[in-house]
Phi, psi and omega in degrees: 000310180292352161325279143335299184289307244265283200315334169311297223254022187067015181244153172245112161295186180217006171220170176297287202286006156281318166301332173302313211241004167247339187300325203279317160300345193271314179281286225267308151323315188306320195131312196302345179209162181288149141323343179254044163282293184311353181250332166301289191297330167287324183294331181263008158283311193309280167327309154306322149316309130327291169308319196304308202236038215195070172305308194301324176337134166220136180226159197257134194322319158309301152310297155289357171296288208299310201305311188307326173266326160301328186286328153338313215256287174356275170332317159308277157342321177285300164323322160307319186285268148010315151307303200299309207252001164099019179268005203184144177284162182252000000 
C-alpha cells in the first residue's frame, strides 16, 4: 500500500525505511494523513526487524492482533485515499 502512495506521487523508493520516509513527507508533513500513521508504520518496520534478525524476540498475541488491526485499518484508510484521488477502483 505505501507503494502505491509512493507511486501516486511519482516516487519510488529502493528500501522499507525509504518507502517509510517518503510516505512521511509526502503524506504526513503535507497534511493527507495524521502523524500518528507514521509512527503506526515505523513500529511495525521495527517489529518486523526484531523478527527478522532477533531469534529470541517473542510478541504477545495481543499485541500483534491489535498491531494487525491498525495496519488494517491504515490499508483501508489508504485505499480510500487512493480511490478518492483516481488511483484505484473503488
Amino acid at each position: 500500500m505505501l507503494r502505491a502512495l509512493g507511486f501516486a506521487r511519482g516516487i519510488e523508493a529502493r528500501t522499507h525505511a525509504g518507502v517509510i520516509h517518503i510516505f512521511n513527507t509526502e503524506f504526513v508533513r503535507s497534511g493527507v494523513f495524521p502523524s500518528s500513521h507514521n509512527r503506526l508504520l515505523s513500529g511495525l518496520q521495527r517489529s518486523r526487524e526484531l523478527a527478522d534478525y532477533d531469534a529470541a524476540v517473542v510478541f504477545a498475541e495481543a499485541d500483534a492482533r491489535a498491531e494487525l488491526a491498525n495496519a488494517r485499518s491504515f490499508a483501508t484508510t489508504a485505499r480510500g485515499w487512493l480511490v478518492s484521488e483516481g488511483w484505484a477502483a473503488s
